[in-house]
N, C-alpha and C positions, 0 to 999 in steps of 0.2 A: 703475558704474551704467548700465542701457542703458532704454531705454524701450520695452517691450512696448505692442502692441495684441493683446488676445485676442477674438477674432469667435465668438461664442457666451457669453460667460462667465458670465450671469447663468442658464446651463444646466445640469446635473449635472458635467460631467468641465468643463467650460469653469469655474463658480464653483470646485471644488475646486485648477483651475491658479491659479486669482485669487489665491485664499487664499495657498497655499502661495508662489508670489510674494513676494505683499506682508508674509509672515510669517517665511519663513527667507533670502530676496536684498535686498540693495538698492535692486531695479529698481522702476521706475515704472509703473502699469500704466494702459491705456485701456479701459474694455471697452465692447464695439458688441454692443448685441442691441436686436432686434426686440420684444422681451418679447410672444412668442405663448403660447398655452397652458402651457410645459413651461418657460420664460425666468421667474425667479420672484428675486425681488429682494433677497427674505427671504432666500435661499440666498449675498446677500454682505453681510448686517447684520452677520457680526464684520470687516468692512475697512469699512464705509461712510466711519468714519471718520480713516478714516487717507490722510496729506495727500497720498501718494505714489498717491491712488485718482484717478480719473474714470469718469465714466459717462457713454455719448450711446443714447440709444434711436434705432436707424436701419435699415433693412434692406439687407441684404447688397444685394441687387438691384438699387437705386439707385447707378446709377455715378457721377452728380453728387456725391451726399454722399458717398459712398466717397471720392469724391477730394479733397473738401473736406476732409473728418476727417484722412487721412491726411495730406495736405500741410501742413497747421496743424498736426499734432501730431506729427509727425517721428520718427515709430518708428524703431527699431534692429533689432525684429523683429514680423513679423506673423503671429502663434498662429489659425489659423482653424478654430475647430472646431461656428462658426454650422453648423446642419444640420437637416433633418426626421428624425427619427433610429428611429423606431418602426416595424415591419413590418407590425401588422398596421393602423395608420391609412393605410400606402404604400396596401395592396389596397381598403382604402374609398375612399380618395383620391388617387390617384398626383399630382395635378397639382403644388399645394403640392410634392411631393416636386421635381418637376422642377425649378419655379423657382425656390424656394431652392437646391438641391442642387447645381443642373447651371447653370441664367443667376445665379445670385448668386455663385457663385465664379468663373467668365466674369468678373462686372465685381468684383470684389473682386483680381482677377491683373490688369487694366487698370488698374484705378486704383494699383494698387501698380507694375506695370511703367513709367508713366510718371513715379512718386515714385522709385523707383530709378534710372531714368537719368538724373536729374537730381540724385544724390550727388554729394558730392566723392570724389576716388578711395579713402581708406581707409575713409569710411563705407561707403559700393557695394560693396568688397569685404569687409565687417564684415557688409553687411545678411543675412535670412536671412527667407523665408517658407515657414514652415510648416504645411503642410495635414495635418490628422488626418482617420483615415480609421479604419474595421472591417476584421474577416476575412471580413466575409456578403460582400466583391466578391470571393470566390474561388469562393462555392457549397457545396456539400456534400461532406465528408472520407467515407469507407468508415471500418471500425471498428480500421484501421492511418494510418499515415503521419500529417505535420504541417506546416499551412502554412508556408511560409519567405516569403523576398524575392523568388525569382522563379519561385511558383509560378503556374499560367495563372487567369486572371480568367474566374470563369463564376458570374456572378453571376443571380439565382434569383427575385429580390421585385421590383414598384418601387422601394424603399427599396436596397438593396443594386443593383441597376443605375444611381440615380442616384450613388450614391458612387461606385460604377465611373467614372463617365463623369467626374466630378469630379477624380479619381485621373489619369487621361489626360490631363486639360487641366491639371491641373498639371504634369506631366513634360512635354505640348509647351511648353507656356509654356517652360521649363527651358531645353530642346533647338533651339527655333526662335529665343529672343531674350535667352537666355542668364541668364534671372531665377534668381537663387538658393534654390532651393527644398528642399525638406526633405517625404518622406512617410512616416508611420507608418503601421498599420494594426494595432489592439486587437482583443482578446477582448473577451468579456464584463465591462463592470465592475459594481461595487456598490459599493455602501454610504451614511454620508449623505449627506443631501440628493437620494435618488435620488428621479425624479416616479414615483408610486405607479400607473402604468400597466403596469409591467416587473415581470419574475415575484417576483421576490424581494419588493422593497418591499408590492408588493400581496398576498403572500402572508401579507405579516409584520402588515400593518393588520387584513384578514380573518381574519387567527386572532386580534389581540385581542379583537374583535368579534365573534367566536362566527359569521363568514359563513363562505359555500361558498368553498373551496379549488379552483374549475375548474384542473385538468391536462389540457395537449391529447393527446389517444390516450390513449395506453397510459405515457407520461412518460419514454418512453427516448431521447427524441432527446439528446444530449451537447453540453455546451457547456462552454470552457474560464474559467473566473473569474478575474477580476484586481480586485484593491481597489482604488477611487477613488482611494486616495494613492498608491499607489504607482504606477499611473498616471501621476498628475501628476508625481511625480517624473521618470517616462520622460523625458516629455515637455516639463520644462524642460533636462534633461540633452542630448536632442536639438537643442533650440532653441539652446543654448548652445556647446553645442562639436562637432556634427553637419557634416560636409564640402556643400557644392552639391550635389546629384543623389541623396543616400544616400536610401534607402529601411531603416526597421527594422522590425519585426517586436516586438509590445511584448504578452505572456503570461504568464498567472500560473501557471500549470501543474499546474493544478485542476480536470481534467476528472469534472465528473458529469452523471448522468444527472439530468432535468429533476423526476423525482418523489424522489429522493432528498433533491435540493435542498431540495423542498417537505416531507420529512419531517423534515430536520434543521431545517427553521427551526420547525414544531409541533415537536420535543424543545423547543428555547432557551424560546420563546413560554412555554411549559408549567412548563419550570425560572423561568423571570426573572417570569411574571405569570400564577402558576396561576389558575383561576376556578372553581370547583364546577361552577357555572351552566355553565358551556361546556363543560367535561371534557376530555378527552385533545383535541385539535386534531387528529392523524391521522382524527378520524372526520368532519372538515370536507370530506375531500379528495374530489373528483369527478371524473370522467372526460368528458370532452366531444369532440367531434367535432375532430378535425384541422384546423389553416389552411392552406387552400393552399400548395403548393409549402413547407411547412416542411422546413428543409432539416436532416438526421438529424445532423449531428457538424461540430464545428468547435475544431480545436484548436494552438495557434500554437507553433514554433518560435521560440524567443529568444535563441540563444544568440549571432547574431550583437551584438544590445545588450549583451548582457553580456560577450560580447567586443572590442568598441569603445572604449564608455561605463561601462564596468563598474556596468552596473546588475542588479540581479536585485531579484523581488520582496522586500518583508520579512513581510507577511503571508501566514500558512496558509489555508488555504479555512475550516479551525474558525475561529481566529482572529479572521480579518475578518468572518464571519457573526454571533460573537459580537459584536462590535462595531459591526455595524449595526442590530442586535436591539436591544439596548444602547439605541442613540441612536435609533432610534424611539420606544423608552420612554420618554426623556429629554426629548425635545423633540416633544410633542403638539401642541403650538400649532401647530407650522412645517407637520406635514402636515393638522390640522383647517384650517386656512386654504386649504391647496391645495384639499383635499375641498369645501369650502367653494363654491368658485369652478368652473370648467368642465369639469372632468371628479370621475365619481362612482365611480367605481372600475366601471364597466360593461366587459363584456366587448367586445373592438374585431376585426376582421379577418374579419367574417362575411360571405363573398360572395351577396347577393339572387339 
């Protein structure tokens, strides 16, 4: 049994680590969120009660509580995947991005570098912190090739430059004072519990709802898919038996085009909750203007995890699209709550 702290958890891929967790390991978990906008509570209601849980609302940024939390609570590992994590709210509002992004994991490696040098020597050499990261810190793929581990950082948005930067202070932290670090860096993921501002989820609410399907351009930009859990999977696999310094690569190997995406999820919509009243969903779909610097293809090489860690995804792009069709059907309450509250399904990344 070791004691996690997860930094983001009450987030999409942060609550899915939670879960999975406290569901299929032993381990004890902490999680530290800020509960901003996208941080939603509802998303750990099946562990709340389970005794191996805690909760601290705190944000990354405050290096005091960082160190307090930490030091009291004596992790074994620290899963950080606290972030601003949305492109087009980076280009409305870069700042949020910086200070969580780039000064809260600054003092989230402080506060954990001076809890680490004060281990005994098998813990120290047991501890492990790991930063999750995206593919957006590479920039844009041509219609060949596939990000690896030491492909160049040419990062594109606010959002994907403060990850960058994030990504770098981890690995010096690493290299200058010897912290045991750990960096992944994800595709696209889906599925539950995703916050309905991201294409998929928001596409799947707008077609029960008979709304406009906005696609940016023409819907060909490519992005590659990875399912929520299997994600998680990666990424306790990482945490757990991952060497100091490794850097993986974690891809579902599901590259489609952006309107595709949006037509298979109007089929599902269509098969699972036909309506008269609304009719075929493809006739939802719209065409809108480009966001900035959108960046046309992005797709990851895995095969180092799968040759390490022997992970590889277990859901198909059908598959887990079913499946999070599915579970929007199923569980209305969880996203009318969201809708509910500060974001209304409005379209985001429009430069004045």
């Amino acid at each position: 049994m070791k004691r996690f702290v997860v930094t983001g958890g009450a987030g999409f891929i942060g609550s899915a680590v939670v879960r999975m967790l406290l569901r299929e390991t032993p381990h004890e978990v902490l999680v530290i969120d800020k509960l901003t906008y996208a941080g939603n509570l509802d998303s750990l209601e099946p562990v709340a009660n389970n005794p191996r849980y805690r909760f601290e609302r705190a944000d990354i940024a405050d290096l005091d509580r960082m160190r307090n939390l930490i030091e009291s609570y004596r992790p074994d590992v620290v899963m950080h995947l606290a972030a601003e994590s949305h492109v087009d709210r980076s280009i409305d509002g870069p700042g949020e991005f910086i200070k969580t992004n780039i000064v809260g994991t600054y003092a989230l490696l402080q506060a954990v570098l001076g809890y680490w040098r004060a281990l005994p020597g098998a813990q120290r050499d047991a501890f492990r912190f790991h930063h999750v990261s995206t593919d957006e810190v590479f920039g844009s793929l041509r219609e060949d090739g596939l990000f690896h581990e030491e492909y160049p950082y040419g990062p594109t948005s606010p959002y994907s430059a403060s990850k960058a930067a994030s990504d770098h202070l981890v690995r010096a932290w690493q290299c200058t004072y010897g912290l045991p670090t750990i960096v992944t860096n994800c595709s696209n993921n889906y599925g539950p519990y995703h916050f309905p501002e991201k294409l998929i989820p928001l596409t799947i609410l707008n077609a029960l709802e008979g709304k406009s399907l906005p696609v940016y351009g023409r819907g060909e930009n490519v992005r590659d898919w990875l399912f929520v859990d299997d994600h998680a999977r990666a990424l306790i696999l990482a945490a757990e038996r991952a060497s100091p310094g490794e850097t993986y690569m974690i891809g579902g190997y599901n590259e489609r085009k952006n309107i595709d995406v949006v037509r298979a999820i109007c089929d599902l919509v269509d098969e699972l909750a036909p309506s008269r009243e609304i009719g075929p969903r493809n006739r939802l779909i719209t065409f809108v203007v480009d966001r900035p610097g959108h960046d046309q293809r992005y797709a990851i090489d895995a095969s180092k995890i799968e040759r390490d860690l022997g992970w590889r995804p277990d859901e198909t792009f059908e598959s887990g699209l079913r499946r999070t069709v599915q579970w929007y059907l199923d569980n209305r309450r969880w996203w009318e709550r969201v809708r509910s509250g500060v974001y209304q399904g409005e379209r985001l990344g429009i430069v004045a």
